[in-house]
N, C-alpha and C positions, 0 to 999 in steps of 0.2 A: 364289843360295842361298835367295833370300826368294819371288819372285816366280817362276820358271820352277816349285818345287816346286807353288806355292798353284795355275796353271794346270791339272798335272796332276789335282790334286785336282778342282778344278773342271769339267774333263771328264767326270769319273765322277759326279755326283752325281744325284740322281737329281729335284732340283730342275728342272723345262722350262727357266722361266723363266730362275731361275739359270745353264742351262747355257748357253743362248743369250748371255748376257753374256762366258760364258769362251771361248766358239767366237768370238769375234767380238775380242776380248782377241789370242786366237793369232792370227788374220786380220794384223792390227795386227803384233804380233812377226813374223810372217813380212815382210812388207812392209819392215819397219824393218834386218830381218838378212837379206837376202836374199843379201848378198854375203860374209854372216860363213861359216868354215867349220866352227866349231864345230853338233854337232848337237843339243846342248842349245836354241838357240835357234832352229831350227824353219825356218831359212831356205828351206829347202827345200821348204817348202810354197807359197814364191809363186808356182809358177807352177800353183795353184789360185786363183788369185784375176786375176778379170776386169775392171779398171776401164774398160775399153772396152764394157762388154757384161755388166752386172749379172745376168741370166737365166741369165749360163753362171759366175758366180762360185759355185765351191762351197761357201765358206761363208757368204754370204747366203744360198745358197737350201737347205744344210742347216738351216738355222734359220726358214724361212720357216713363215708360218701354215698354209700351205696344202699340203699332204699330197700332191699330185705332184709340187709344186715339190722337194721334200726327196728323191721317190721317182727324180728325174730328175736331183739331183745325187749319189747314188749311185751311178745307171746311168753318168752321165759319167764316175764317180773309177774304176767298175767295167771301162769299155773303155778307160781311160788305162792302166789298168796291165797289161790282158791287150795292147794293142797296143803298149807298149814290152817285154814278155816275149818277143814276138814277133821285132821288131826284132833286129838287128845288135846293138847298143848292150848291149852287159854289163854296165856299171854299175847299179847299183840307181837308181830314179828316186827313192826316199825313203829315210834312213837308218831304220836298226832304231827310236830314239827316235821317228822321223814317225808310222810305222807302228804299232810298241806303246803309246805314249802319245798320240796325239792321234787315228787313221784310224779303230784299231780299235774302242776305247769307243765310240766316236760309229755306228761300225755294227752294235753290239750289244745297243744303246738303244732300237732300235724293235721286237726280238720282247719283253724285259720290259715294254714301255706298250703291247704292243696291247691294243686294246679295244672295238674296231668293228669289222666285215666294210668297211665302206671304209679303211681302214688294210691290209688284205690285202696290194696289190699292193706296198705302202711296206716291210713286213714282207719279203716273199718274193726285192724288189730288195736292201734291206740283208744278207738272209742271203747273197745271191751273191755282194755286197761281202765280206762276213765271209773267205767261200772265198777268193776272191783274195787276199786281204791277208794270210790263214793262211800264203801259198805262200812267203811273202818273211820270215817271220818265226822271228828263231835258236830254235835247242830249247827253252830255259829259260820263253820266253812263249809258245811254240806246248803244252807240255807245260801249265803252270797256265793258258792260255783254255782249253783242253780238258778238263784239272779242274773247273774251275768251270762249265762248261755241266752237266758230267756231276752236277755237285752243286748244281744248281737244276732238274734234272728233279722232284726228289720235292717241290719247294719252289713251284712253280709251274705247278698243276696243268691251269691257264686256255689257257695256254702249249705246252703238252705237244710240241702239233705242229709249230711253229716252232722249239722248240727241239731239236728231232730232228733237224730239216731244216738249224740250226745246226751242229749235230753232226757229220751226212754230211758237210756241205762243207769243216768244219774237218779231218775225216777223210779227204775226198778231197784235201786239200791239201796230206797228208802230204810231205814232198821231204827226209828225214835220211836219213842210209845205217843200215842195219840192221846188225849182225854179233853172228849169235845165238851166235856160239860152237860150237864142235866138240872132238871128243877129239882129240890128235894123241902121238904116238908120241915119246920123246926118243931120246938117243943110249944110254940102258940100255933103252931099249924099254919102257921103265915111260909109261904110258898120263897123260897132262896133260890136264885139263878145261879148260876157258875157258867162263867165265861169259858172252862177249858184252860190247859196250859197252853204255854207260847206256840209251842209248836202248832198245834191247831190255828191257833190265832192266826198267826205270819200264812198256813196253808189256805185259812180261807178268805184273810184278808189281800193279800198280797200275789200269790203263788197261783192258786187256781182260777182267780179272774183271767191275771194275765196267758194262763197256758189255755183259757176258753177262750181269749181272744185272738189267739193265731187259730184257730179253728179255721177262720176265711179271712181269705187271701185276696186281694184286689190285681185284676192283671189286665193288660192293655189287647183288648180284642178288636181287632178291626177301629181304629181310633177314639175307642171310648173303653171306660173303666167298666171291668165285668167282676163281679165278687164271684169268688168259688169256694170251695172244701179244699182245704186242705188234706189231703186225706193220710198223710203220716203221721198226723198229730191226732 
């Protein structure tokens, strides 16, 4: 109740430093619960860690100094989990907790710090991580990451393009069933509406307006506001 919450927290922060001690914290708990079946405890993360073979441990080398190290252990978590999607094997290779509390934050972390053109390809590998891990992820946290990218486009202006490209992939990763609803007829022939389930609801109440309204963009031309297209949205 003490420790697994402060973990979460510490994933998210926006401390390098700091976070590199909590990614390496989980490493440790995975290792230790590896056999536990509870998914508060992360077990299921060990078989992301290499003590055989350091270079392929994902979490030394998400935390590593060096910016392809970090870009090539994304690509690895990225083809683990499109080649078990693949597979036979139905089972989830991580539960919802792996996935929403410890994968994802850490693959959303390098389009807010970019800051270099060498950081690019590190950037462009984490967004594809993002996409996959979107795919595995129930409504309620696939629903607020996609809120929240949506409401750090006006916030992060540096950003823009990463976080687009954020966007698509979480949007191409959509996998809920939709049911928009229809009229149907009862047994006095009086005409019944259906609202649709949630999902639809939240997509055309909330979701779609917002993503039609970055469509245009307002930008400073010659000393006066010019609206334009977006044209990555």
């Amino acid at each position: 109740t003490t420790f697994v919450p402060c973990l979460k927290i510490g994933i998210t922060t926006k401390e390098i430093a700091a976070r590199r001690s909590f990614v390496l914290l989980v490493s440790h708990l995975a290792r230790q619960f590896a056999d536990s079946k509870s998914v508060h405890l992360y077990g299921d993360l060990k078989c992301l860690i290499r003590d055989d073979d350091q270079d392929l441990d994902f979490f030394l080398n998400v935390t590593h100094v060096q910016v392809h190290r970090r870009a090539k252990a994304f690509s690895r978590l990225r083809r683990l989990l499109s080649a078990h999607d693949d597979s036979a094997d139905q089972s989830p290779l991580f539960s919802d907790q792996s996935f929403g509390n410890i994968l994802l934050p850490l693959a959303m972390h390098p389009v807010y710090e970019y800051k270099s053109k060498i950081e690019e390809a590190y950037v462009i590998e984490s967004i594809a991580t993002v996409g996959e891990i979107s795919k595995h992820l129930p409504w309620s946290k696939y629903n607020n990451t996609l809120q929240s990218v949506l409401n750090s486009l006006g916030r992060y202006p540096d950003q823009e393009r990463y976080l687009i490209a954020m966007l698509c992939a979480i949007i191409d990763a959509f996998h809920f069933s939709v049911d928009t609803g229809e009229e149907t007829a009862n047994n006095n022939n009086e005409v019944e509406s259906s609202q649709g389930n949630g999902v639809w609801r939240t997509l055309k109440n909330r979701i779609l307006p917002k993503v039609e309204s970055f469509l245009i963009k307002e930008v400073d031309k010659h000393g006066s506001k010019v609206k334009r297209l977006r044209s990555s949205v």
